[in-house]
C-alpha positions in Angstrom: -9.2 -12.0 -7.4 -7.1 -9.3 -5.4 -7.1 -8.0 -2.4 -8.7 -4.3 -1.5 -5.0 -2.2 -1.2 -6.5 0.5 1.1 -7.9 -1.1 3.8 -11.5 0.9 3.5 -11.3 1.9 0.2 -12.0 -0.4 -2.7 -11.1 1.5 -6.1 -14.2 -0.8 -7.9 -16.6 -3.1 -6.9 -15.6 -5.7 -4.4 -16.4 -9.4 -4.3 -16.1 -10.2 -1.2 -16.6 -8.6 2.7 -16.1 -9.5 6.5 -19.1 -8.9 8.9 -20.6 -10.0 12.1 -21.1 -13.4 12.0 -24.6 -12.2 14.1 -25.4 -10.1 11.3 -29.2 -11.0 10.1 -30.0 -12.6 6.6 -31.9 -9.8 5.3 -28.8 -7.9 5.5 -26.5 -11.1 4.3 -29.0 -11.5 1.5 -28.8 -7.9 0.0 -25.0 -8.2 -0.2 -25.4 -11.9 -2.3 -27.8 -9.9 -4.4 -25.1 -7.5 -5.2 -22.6 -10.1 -6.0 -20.3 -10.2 -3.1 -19.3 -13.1 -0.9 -19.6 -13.1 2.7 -17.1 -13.9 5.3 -18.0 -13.9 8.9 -16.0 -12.8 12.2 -16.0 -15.8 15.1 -17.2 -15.1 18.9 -14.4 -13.7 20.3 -15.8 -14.5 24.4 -12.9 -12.0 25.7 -14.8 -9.2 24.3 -18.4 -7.9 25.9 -21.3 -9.9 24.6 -22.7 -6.7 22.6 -18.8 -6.2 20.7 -18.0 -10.0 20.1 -18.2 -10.4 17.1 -17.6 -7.5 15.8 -14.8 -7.6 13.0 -13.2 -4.3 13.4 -12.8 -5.2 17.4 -10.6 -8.1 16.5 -9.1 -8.2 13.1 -7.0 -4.7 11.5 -6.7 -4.9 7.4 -3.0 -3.3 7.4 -2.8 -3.3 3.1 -3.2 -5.7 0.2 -3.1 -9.7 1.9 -1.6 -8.6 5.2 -4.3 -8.4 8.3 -3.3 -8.3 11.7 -5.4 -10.1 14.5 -6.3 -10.5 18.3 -4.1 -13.7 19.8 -7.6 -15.7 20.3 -9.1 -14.9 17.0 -5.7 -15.6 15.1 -6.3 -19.5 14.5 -10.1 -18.8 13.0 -9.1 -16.0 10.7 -5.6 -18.2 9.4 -8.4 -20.8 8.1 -11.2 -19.0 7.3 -8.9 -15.8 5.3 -5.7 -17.9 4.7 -7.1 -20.1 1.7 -7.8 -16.3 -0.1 -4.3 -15.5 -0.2 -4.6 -13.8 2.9 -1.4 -13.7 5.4 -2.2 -13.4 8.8 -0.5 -11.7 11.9 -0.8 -12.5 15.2 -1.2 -9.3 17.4 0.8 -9.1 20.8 -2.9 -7.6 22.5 -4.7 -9.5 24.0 -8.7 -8.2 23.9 -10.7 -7.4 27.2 -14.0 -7.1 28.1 -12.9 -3.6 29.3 -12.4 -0.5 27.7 -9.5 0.5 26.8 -8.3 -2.8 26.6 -10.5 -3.3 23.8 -9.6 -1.4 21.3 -6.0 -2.7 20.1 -7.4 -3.3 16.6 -10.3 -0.5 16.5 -8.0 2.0 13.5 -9.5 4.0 10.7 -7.1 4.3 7.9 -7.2 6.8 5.3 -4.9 7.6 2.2 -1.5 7.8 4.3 -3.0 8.2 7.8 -4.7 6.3 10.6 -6.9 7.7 13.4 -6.3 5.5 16.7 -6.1 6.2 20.4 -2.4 5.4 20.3 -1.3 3.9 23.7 -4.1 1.5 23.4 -2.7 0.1 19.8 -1.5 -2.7 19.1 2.1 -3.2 18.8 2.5 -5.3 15.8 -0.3 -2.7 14.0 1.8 0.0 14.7 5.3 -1.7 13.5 3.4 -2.7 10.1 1.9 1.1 9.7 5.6 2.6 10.4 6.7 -0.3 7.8 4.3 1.8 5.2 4.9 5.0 6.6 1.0 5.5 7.6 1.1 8.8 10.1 -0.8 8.2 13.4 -3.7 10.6 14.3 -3.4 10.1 18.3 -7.2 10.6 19.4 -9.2 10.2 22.8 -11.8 8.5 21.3 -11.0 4.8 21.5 -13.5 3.4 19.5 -12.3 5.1 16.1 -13.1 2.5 13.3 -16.9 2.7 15.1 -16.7 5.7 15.3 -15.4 7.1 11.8 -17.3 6.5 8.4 -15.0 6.4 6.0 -16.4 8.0 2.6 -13.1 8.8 0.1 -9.4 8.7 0.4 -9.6 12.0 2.4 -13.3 12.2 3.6 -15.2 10.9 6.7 -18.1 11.2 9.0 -18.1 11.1 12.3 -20.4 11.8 15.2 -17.2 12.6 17.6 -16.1 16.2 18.2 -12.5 15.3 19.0 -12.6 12.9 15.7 -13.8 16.2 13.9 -11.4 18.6 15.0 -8.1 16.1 14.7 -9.1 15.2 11.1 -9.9 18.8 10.2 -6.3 19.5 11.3 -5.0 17.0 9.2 -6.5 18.2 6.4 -9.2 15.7 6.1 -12.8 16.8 5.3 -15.9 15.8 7.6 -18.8 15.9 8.1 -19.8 15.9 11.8 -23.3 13.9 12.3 -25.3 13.7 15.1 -24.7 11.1 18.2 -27.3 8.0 18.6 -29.7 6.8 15.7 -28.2 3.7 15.5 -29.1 0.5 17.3 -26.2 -1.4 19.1 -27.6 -3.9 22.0 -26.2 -3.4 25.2 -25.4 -0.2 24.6 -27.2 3.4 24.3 -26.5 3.4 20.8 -24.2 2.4 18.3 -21.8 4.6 15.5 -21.9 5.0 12.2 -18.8 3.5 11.1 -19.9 0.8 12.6 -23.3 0.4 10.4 -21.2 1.1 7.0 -18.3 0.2 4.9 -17.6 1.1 1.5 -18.0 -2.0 -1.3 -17.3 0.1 -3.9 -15.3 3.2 -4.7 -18.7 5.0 -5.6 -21.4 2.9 -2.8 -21.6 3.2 0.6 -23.2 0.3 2.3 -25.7 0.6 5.3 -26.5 -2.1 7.7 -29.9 -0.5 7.6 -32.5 2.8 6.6 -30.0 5.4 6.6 -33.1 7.9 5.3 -34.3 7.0 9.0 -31.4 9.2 10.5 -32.1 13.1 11.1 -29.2 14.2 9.8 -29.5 11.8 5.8 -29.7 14.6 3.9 -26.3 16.3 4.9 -24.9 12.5 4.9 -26.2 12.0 1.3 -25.3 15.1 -0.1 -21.6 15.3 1.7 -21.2 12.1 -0.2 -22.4 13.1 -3.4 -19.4 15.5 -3.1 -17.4 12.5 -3.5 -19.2 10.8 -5.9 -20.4 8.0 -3.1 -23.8 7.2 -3.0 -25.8 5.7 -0.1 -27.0 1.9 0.0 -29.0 0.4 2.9 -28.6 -3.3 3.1 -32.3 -3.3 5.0 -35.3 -1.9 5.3 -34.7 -1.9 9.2 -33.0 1.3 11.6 -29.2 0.9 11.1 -27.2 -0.9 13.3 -23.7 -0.9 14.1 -22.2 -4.5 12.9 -18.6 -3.9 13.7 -17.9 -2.5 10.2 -18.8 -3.5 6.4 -14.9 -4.6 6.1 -14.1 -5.0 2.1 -12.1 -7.4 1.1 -11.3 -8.8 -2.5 -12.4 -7.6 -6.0 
């Protein structure tokens, strides 16, 4: 057992992954069927009802054992992750039902890089991504680990045009999906890094039907060009979970 190095990026098969603890047993079930353990978030009730339990709203994998978390979620993640090895960091953010104020923990890391709306961050994230030298994306969009699929070491999809552009310019390639299509209550619709996380180095898991979207066939084939293939975890119209977050082999 080991922990995933890349936050995002498992380089095999993981055995184990952090989800909603809302998320429906259809969806629990197919990851059991593939071998992996599930860990769940807890309610965190200083978040909106629709985000909170959503993992990548309160909890930012920073490399290897080392997470950092939101103040109120920091005693449940130190029992429920600390018996893996895990070591856990209190964040100096505390979360709000109101955005911006919600997004101290919401990052997308790549190989090297992290996209996050930088004045929002939290402080202890950013001291441990200076620590490894991880270059900051500043973008608008808030919400970036909802917001941002993350395919390869230097590939993701997003349905944000300012996420596009800024990862473009940092040499990352994208492909640029269209906006709605997945289901997130309370809200006109959810994102697809929200519905996905990668569990293996070649499978990208789908909270639902990813054939449902319009735009599949560009998604499956701009992942083929990574070797990734597409998984749904239900038969059901995605829906964004807060994040597929991988977490041991």
């Amino acid at each position: 057992m080991g922990f995933v190095e890349g936050p995002s990026l498992p380089e095999k098969r993981v055995g184990a992954v952090l989800i909603d603890f809302r998320a429906g047993q259809e969806m629990i079930q197919a990851l059991q069927n593939l071998g992996i353990k599930v860990f769940f978030s807890c309610r965190s009730d200083e978040l909106s009802a629709p985000l909170c339990g959503h993992p990548d709203m309160m909890i930012h994998h920073i490399g290897e054992n080392k997470f950092v978390c939101s103040p109120d979620t920091f005693n449940y993640f130190g029992k429920t992750l600390g018996p893996l090895g895990a070591k856990i960091l209190i964040g100096n953010s505390p979360l709000s039902r109101t955005y911006p104020l919600d997004i101290a923990y919401n990052i997308t890391r790549l190989d090297g890089v992290a996209f996050c709306k930088q004045k929002y961050t939290d402080k202890t994230v950013l001291t441990e991504l200076g620590r490894r030298s991880v270059k900051l994306i500043d973008i608008a969009q808030g919400y970036s680990k909802c917001n941002i699929c993350v395919v390869s070491t230097n590939a993701i999809m997003t349905s944000d045009e300012g996420i596009a552009k800024a990862a473009v310019n940092a040499g990352v390639h994208v492909l640029k999906i269209s906006a709605g299509h997945i289901d997130l209550d309370g809200f006109t619709y959810g994102f697809i890094g929200g519905a996905t996380g990668l569990i293996a180095a070649d499978t990208l898991a789908v909270s639902g039907d990813i054939s449902l979207h319009p735009d599949y066939k560009s998604m499956a084939d701009f992942c083929g060009q990574f070797n990734v293939k597409l998984i749904a975890l239900t038969d059901k119209k995605p829906v964004d979970i807060g994040s597929i977050i991988p977490l041991i082999y």
